[in-house]
N, C-alpha and C positions, 0 to 999 in steps of 0.2 A: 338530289344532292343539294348541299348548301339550305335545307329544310323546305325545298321544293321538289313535290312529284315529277319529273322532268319523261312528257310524254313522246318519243319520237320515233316514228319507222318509214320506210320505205323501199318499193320496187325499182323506181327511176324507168317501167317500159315508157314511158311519153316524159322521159326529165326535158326533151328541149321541142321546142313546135319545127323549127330549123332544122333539126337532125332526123336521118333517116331512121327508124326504129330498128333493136336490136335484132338482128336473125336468130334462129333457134333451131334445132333439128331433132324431133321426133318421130319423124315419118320413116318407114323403109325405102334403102336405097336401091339404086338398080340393082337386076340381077347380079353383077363384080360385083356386089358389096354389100353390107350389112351391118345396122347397128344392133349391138350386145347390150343392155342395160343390168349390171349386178346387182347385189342388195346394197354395196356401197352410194349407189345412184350414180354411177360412174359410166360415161357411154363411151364404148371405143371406135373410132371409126375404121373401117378394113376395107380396100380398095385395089383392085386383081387380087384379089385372095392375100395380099398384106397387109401390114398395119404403115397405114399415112406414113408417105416418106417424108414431108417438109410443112412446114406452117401453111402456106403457099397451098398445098392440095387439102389442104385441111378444110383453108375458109374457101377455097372454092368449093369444094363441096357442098357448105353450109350454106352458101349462095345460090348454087343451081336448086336446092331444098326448099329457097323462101315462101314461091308463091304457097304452096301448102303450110305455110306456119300456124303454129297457134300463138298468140302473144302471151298466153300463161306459162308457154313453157320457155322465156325469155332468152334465160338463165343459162343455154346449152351456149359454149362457146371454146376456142381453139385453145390449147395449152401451147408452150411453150415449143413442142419438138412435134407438133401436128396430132394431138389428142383430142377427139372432140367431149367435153366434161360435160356431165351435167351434174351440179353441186349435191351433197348429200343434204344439207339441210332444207333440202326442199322440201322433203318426205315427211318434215317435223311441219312443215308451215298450213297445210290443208284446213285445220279447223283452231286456230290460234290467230285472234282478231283481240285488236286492243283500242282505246281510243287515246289519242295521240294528242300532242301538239306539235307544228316541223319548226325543229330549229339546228337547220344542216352548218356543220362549223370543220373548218380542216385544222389540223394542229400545227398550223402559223397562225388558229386565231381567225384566221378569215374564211370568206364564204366560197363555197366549190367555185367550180371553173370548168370551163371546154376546153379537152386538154387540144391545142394546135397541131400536133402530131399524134395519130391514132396510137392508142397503146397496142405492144404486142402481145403479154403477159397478163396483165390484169384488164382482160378487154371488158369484164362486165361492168366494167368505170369508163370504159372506151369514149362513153359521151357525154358523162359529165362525174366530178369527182374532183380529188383533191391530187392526184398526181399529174406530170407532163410526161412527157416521153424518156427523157432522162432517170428519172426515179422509175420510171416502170423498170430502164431496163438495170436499175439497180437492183431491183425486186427480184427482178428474175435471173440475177447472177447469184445472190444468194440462195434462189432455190435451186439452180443446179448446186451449190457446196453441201447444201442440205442433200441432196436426194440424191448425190454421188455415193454416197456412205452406205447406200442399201441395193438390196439385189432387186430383182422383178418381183417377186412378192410385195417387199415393202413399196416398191414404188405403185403398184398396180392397188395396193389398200389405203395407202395413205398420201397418194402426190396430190391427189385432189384438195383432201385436210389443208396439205402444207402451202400450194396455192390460196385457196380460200385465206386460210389468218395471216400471210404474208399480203393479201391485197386490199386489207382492210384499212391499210394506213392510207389506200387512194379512195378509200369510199365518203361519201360527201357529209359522213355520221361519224370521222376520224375523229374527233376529239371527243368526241363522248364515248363510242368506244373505249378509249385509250386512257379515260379519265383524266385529258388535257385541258378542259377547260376548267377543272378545278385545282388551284395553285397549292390549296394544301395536303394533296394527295402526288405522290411519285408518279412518274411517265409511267404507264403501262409498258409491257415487252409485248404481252400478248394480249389482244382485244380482249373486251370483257367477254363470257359466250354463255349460251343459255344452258339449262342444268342437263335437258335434252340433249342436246348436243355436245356437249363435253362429254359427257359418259360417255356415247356413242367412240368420240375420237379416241378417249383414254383409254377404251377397252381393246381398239386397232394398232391405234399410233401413240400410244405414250412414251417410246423411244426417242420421239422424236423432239420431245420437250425440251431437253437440255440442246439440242440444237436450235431453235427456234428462237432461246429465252438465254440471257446468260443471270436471272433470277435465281439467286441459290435458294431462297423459300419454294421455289417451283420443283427446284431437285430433290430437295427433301420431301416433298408430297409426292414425287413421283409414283409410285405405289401405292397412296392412298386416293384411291378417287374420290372417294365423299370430302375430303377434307379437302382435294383440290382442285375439286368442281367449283366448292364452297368459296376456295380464295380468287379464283379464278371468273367468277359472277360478278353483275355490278348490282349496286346497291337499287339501283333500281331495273327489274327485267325488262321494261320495255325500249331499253336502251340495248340490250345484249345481243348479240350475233348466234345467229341469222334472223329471230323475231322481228326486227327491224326494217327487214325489207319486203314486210309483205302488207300494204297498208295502202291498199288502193284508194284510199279519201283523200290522202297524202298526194303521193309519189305521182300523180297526175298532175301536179302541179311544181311538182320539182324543179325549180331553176330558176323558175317564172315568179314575175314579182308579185308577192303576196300579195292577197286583198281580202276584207270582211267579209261576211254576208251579204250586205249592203253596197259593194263594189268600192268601194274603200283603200284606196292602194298605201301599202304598212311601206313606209318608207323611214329612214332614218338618217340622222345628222350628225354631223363633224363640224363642232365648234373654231375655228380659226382666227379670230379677231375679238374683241372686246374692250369696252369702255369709246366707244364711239357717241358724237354728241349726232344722231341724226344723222346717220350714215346713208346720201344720197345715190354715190354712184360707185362704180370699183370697174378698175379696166389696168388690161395687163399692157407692158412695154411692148410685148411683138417683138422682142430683138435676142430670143434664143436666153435671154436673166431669167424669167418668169419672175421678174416683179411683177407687183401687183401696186396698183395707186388705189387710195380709196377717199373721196372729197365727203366730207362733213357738210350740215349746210352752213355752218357760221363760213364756208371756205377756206377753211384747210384741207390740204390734200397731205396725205400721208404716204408713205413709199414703204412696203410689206417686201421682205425676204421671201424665199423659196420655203425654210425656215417657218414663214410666220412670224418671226422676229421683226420690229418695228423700228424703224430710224427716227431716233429720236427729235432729230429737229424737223419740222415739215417741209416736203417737196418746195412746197409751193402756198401762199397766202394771199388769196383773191378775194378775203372779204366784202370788197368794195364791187366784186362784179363775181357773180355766180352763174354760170353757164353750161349746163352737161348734155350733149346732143350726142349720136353716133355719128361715126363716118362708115360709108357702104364702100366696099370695095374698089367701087369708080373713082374714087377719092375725094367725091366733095362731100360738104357739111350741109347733112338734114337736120334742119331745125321743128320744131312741132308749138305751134304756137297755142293760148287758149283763145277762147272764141270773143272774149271782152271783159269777162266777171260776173255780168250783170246776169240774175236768173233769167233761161229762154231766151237768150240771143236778144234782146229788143231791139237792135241795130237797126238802122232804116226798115228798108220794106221789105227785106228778105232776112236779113241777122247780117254778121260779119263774117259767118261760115260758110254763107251760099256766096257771098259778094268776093268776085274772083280780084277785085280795084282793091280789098282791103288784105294785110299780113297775117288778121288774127281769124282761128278758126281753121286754119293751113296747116300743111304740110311744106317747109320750103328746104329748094336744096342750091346752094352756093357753093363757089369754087373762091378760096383763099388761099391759095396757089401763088406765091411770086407776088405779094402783094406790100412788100415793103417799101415799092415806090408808087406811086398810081393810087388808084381805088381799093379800099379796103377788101373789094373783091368783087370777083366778075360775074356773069349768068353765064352758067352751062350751056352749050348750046341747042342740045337737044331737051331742054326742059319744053312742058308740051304748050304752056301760052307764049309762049316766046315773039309769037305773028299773033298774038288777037289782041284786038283793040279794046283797050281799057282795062287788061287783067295785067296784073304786076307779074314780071316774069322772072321770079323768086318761086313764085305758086310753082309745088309739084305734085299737088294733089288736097282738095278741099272739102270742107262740107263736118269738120271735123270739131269736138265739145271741147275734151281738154285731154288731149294724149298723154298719160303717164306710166313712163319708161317704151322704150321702143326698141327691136334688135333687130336686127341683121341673121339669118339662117347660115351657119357653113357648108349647109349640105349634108348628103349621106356624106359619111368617109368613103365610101369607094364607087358607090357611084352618082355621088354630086348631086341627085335628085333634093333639090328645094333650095340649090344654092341661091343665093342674093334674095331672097324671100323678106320682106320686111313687116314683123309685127310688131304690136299695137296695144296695147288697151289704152278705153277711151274713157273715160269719169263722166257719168249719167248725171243726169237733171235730177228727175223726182223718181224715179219707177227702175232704170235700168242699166246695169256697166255693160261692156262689149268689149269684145276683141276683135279685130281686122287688118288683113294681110295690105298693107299701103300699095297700089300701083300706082303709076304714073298718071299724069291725067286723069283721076277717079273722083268722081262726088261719091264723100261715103254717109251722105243723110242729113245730118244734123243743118238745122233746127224742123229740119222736117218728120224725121224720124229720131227715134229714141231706141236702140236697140233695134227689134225688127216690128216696133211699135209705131204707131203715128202719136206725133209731137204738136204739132202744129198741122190741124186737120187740113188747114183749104192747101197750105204749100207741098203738101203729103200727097194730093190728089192732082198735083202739077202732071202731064204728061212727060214733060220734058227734063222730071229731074234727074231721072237715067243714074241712080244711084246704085251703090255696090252694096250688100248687107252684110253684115258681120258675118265671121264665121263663127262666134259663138257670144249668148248675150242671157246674164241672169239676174234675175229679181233683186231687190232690194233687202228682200228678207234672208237673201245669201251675203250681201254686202253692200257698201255703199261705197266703195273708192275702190276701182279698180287698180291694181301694180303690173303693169305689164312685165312678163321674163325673157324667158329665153328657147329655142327648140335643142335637143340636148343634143350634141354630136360628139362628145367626149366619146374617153376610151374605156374607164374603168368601171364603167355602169351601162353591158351591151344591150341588158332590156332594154334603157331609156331611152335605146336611140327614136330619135324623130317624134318623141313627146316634146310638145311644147309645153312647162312648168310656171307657174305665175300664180297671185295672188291678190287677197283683198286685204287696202290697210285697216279699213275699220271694224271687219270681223274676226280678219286675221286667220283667213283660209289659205290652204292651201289646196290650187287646183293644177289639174291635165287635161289636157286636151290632143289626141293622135288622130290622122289621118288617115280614114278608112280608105283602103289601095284600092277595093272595088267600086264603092260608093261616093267615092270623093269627100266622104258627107265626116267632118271632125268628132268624135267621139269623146263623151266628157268621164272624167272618174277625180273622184276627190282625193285629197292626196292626207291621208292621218298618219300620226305617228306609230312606230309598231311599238305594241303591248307585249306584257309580257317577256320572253326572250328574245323576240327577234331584231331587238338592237344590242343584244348584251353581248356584243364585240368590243374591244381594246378601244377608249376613245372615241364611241358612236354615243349619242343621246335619243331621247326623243321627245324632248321640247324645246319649244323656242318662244321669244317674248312677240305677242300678239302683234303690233303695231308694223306689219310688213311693210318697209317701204320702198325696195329696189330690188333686183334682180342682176346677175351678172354671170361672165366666165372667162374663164382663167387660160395661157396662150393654150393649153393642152385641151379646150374645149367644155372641161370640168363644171358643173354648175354650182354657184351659189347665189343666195338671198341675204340682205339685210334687215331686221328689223327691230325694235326699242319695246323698250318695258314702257316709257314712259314718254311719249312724243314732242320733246320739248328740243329745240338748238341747244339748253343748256343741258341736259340730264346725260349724261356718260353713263348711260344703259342700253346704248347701239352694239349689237351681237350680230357679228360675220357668221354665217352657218356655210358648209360644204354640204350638198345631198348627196344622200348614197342610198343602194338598194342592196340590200344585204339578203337578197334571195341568190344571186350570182355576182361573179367578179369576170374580169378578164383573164386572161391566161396569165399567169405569172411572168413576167419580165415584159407584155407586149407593149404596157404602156409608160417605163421607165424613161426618163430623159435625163441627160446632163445641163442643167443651168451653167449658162456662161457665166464668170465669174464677175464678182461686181466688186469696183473698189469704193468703200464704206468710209467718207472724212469724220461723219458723226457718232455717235455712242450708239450702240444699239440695246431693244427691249427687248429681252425673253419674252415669248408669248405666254402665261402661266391660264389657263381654262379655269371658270368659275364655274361652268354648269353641269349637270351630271344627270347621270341616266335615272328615270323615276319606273317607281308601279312596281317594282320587283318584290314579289312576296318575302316579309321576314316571318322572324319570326312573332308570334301573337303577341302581342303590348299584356305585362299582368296586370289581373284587374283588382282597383283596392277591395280592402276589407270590407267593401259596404255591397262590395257585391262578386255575386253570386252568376260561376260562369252554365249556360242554360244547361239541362238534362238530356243526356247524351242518348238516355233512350227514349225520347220523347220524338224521334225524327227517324227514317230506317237509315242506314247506312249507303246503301246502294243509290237511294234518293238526293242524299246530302251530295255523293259522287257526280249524280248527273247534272244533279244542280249545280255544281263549281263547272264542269265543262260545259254547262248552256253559258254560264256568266263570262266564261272566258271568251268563247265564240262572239258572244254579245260584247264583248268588252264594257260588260259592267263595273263600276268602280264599286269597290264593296261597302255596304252599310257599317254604319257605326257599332262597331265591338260589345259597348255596352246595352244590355238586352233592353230590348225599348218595347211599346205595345206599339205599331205601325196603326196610325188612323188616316183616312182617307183626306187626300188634298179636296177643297173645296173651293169656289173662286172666293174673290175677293169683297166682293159683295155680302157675298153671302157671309163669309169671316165676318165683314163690318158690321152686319146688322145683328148677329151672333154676339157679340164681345161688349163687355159694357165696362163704363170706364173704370180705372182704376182695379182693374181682372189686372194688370198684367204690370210689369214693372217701365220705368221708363226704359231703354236699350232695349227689350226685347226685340229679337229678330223671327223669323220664320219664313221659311221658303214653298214659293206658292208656284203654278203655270208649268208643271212639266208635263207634256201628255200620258207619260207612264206614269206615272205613280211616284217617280221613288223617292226614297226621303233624305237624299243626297243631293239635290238640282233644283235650284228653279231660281226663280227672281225673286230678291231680297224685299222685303218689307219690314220696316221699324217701327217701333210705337214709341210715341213721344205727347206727352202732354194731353193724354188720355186719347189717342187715336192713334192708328195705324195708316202708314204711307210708304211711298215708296224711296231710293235713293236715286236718283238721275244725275250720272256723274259720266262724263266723258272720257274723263283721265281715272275712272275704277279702275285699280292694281291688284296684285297678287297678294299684296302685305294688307288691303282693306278687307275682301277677301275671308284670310287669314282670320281677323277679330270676329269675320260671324261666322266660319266651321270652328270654330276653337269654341264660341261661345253655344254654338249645336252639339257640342260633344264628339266633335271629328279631329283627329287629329293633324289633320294637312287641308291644307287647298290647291287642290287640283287645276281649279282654271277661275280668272275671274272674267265673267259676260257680261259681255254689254249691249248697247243696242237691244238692247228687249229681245232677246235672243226666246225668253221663255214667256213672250209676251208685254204687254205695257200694262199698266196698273191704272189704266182711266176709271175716271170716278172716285179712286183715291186723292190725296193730297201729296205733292212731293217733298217728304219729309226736311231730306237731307242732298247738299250739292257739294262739287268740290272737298269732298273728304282725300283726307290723307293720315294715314294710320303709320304706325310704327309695325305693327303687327302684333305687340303683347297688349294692347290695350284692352279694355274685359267687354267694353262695347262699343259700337260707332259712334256713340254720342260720347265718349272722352277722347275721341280721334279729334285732330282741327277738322272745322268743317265752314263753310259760309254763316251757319249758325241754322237753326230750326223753322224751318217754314221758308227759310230763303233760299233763292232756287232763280239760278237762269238758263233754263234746260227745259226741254221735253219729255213726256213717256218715253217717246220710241228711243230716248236712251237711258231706260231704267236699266239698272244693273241689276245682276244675276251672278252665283256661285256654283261650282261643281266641287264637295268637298269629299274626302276618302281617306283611310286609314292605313294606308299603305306606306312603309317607311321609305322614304328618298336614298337613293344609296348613292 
């Protein structure tokens, strides 16, 4: 739909790792009883020689059955008045396999959920789905008005039908079903259904249609099955009922937060704030408002609505002293200081990180408690130098490079495990960042170590430095400035619970880090945005401007990140994001709150959103008259098929539209000694360093005044970007890299610094730049593009 294949199905046997799997009953019962299986696929169950008096002896029964289950036959579960079913369209699913992509949606728009209250009615959604208990038992009010109207025949041929498409509105594929997630098509009445299975139902239960459906095109077809199978199909079958729930590549993973091939966790974003100069910090009142404060670094502090609406004049203006620490629950203020400035500590004979007499290089924690008359503030008592002689008794923990961002853990929500937990990250020297859980009293390394490296060999080989080591620490060529976050204890994202979330400013990753329950040992997964549909929710994106520099959450535990297109106190390109996992939600209504009401003297700002979801396939861009779109029979079909599903799995960004002859990347060297002067115009660009191949990626090289070089630009943008896929013949820029992401260009010359483009410019050389040859930069921060053809919606 909307000119995209839209591939999805699913069983849901393993939708939750948490929930006990579905029971099912194919076995024969004791001697009292016996199961019937008809041609409808319909199982009755009969118990002293009758038929099930109550729900009640139903699913016991299906209970004492377990341990013999098979998990293929899931699907057998309790009817409403004690039947035990097992669905017709099972019969159709045996050798019908499709390849999919999952993108489960309910029709409010958002993602399933674990209904809180076991359903009674529609149990084969019982553990995950888009209904609560409430609407089950709406479902199943209207199917007794429905199935009141018929005798034992019809109920005995068609109650299972009339179950089945009445419970499809709680299945976790409700909107595609229903054809709800597309706005320019009418709500469905009745699920889409596969051609299979319609005939089957129409040729039993076509009476029952006009109860079902109050569609008067439906009533008019009634008697025609070909034509009302036809209207009754969706546009695409692998969306259609029951085809859909049989998709074991899938539905193993149902619920659970998606991830690549690669271990890649698809997460997505909720824009909330924008036009921030360098958005530091953001922390909520605590007092039942859910404001939200967020400080700039020029020191403005800003005061955010429940809303998102902005108060137009600022909290607060502390230009003159900028200060953002947390407070731990005990109530004093930890501060995190750096170690001096100077590369490698050079501080006396040990740095100022080992040295317990010096502030810098610490962790300190202070009581400013009642301090209006007296000393600006006291020492804690239990801080742990408080008795040794010569260490300042502010010190609550040392050894430490330059902490940036640090949080406080809530805990599980229920059972508290990790509460007052305080992490870390720490900003590396030359080789490596780190994260580290702060304790009291702890030497955490530095300048002795460097992540779980030695820094300083002979201090490294100290017996006595009894140092803590990170719980997690990675290369340089993943980032150079670590952002320390948050551990997620929020309520509307239950995967997330007890992942700690964080990031690097100058790659502009995002990572996770969870704690393995048996091993102790923290488990790393990188956190990318999801492709394709799995953001394409109401208000989710999946980008945000590289330059990460805070982390935060909200009083309901929520998590967000901030970060700038362009890292400057001046630039008003600081973007507030919300994360979300849009593989599950929480149960509808569990994480609602009432904001205390706030009285407002100043004007307030509508939040209005600039960014929007990318990578959505449109449709194909026409190509001009000069050319010529390639030959259709020149590729097989089935080929071209599995090649769009390797790319999408791979999350490849697709090649440029216009048919090109692909030639092999060569380095740079080679290029140079290849190319003679005056081959090529001055601006020419070309992208060199991806280890695939492809000819959408890699690190920018320009030729200017008969030679080719690189650009080393710290501040590359998305609009610089822009001028060399536009002048590659791409029509977007997907991401712009820095840091030599695709490597550095030594041996080259650095062409070009300090570029800034507008974005229509025809090459880098009419963008302002430092000028040609001038350069105050390094390789290791040549820059690089990822450009792609995909239109921005």
């Amino acid at each position: 739909m909307n000119g995209e294949k839209k591939r999805l199905t699913t069983s849901f046997s393993s939708a939750l790792s948490d929930v006990t799997p579905p029971l099912l009953a194919d076995q024969p019962t004791t001697p009292r009883g016996r199961l019937t299986t008809h041609r409808t696929g319909k199982v009755h169950s009969y118990i002293q020689g009758g038929q099930a008096s109550s729900l009640r002896q139903c699913r016991t029964f299906l209970l004492l059955r377990s341990e013999t289950l098979d998990l293929n036959a899931m699907w057998y579960f309790c009817d409403a008045i004690g039947h035990i079913w097992h669905p017709p369209f099972l019969f159709y699913l045996s050798c019908w396999i499709a390849s999919v992509s999952l993108h489960p949606q309910c029709l409010d728009f958002k993602p399933p959920f674990q209904p809180q209250q076991e359903l009674q009615f529609c149990q084969m959604y019982r553990n995950f789905g888009c209904c609560d208990f409430a609407r089950d038992q709406d479902l199943m009010a209207k199917y007794y008005r429905i199935m009141e109207n018929y005798d034992y025949y019809g109920y005995s041929n068609c109650a299972a039908y009339v179950q089945d498409l009445l419970c499809q509105e709680c299945s976790p594929y409700a909107a595609h079903l229903f054809d709800a997630e597309d706005p320019s098509t009418p709500l469905r009445t009745i699920p889409g259904l596969c051609p299979d299975y319609c005939t089957e139902f129409h040729s039993k239960c076509r009476s029952f249609l006009t109860l079902l459906s109050d569609d008067q095109r439906i009533a008019e077809l009634e008697h025609d099955q070909r034509k009302l199978c036809r209207y009754l199909q969706l546009d695409d079958p692998d969306y259609c009922y029951p085809h859909l729930l049989n998709n074991e590549l899938l539905n193993k993973n149902l619920g659970r937060t998606a991830a690549d091939s690669q271990g890649c966790l698809q997460l997505c974003l909720e824009e909330v704030a924008n036009g921030l100069r360098n958005p530091l910090a953001m922390i909520h009142a605590n007092d039942g408002t859910h404001r939200i404060f967020v400080a700039e670094q020029v020191g403005l502090v800003w005061v955010y609505l429940p809303d998102w609406s902005k108060i137009e004049k600022p909290f607060l203006n502390i230009t003159k002293a900028v200060l953002t620490s947390p407070w731990e629950d005990d109530g004093y203020l930890y501060i995190f200081t750096g170690d001096g400035g100077m590369a490698g500590d050079p501080f006396g004979q040990f740095g100022n990180a080992q040295n317990k007499s010096a502030l810098l290089g610490k962790v300190l924690r202070i009581d400013v408690d009642d301090n209006v008359r007296g000393p600006l503030y006291r020492i804690p008592p239990d801080n742990p130098f408080v008795h040794e002689p010569n260490a300042r008794p502010e010190v609550y923990a040392y050894g430490v490079r330059n902490m940036w961002r640090c949080s406080v853990d809530r805990g599980d929500p229920i059972t508290k495990e990790g509460k007052g937990r305080i992490f870390c990250g720490d900003v590396g020297q030359n080789k490596y960042e780190e994260v580290d859980i702060v304790e009291k009293g702890r030497n955490y390394g530095w300048r002795a170590k460097e992540g779980f490296s030695c820094y300083d060999k002979k201090l490294c080989a100290n017996s006595s430095l009894d140092d803590v080591l990170p719980i997690y620490a990675y290369p340089h060529k993943m980032g150079k400035s670590v952002t320390g976050g948050y551990v997620y204890r929020g309520c509307e994202n239950p995967n997330l619970n007890g992942m700690y979330i964080f990031g690097d400013f100058m790659s502009g990753r995002l990572m996770s880090l969870k704690e393995n329950g048996w091993t102790n040992v923290w488990e790393y997964n990188e956190i990318c945005m999801g492709m394709g549909l799995t953001c394409s929710f109401p208000g989710l994106i999946n980008n945000y401007h590289p330059y990460i520099i805070s982390f935060a959450e909200d009083e309901a535990g929520e998590l967000y990140f901030m970060s700038t297109e362009i890292p400057s106190a001046t630039s008003p390109t600081g973007v507030m994001y919300k994360i979300i996992d849009p593989s599950r939600r929480a149960h509808p209504g569990k994480c609602h709150h009432e904001p205390l009401s706030v009285q407002v003297k100043s004007n307030l700002i509508p939040f209005k959103r600039k960014e929007s979801l990318k990578g959505l396939p449109t449709k194909q861009p026409q190509l001009s008259n000069t050319e010529k779109p390639p030959d259709a029979s020149t590729k097989d079909w089935l080929q071209e098929l599995l090649d769009l599903f390797k790319e999408e799995d791979e999350q490849v960004t697709p090649t440029p539209f216009r048919p090109t002859t692909p030639k092999l990347l060569t380095t740079s060297k080679e290029r140079k000694s290849r190319h003679r002067k005056g081959k090529h115009k001055n601006g020419a660009v070309r992208l060199v360093g991806d280890e695939e191949r492809r000819g959408d990626r890699g690190r920018v090289e320009v030729f200017a005044n008969g030679e080719w070089g690189t650009v080393c630009d710290d501040l590359w943008n998305t609009k610089n970007a822009m001028v060399v896929c536009r002048q590659l013949g791409f029509l977007h820029a997907v991401k712009a890299v820095k840091q030599a992401e695709f490597g550095d260009g030594a041996g080259l010359k650095i062409i070009l610094d300090d570029v800034q483009c507008e974005g229509t410019e025809e090459t880098l050389l009419d963008c302002q730049h430092a000028g040609v040859g001038t350069h105050n930069c390094h390789h290791y921060e040549d820059a690089g593009v990822i450009c792609g053809n995909s239109e921005l919606v």
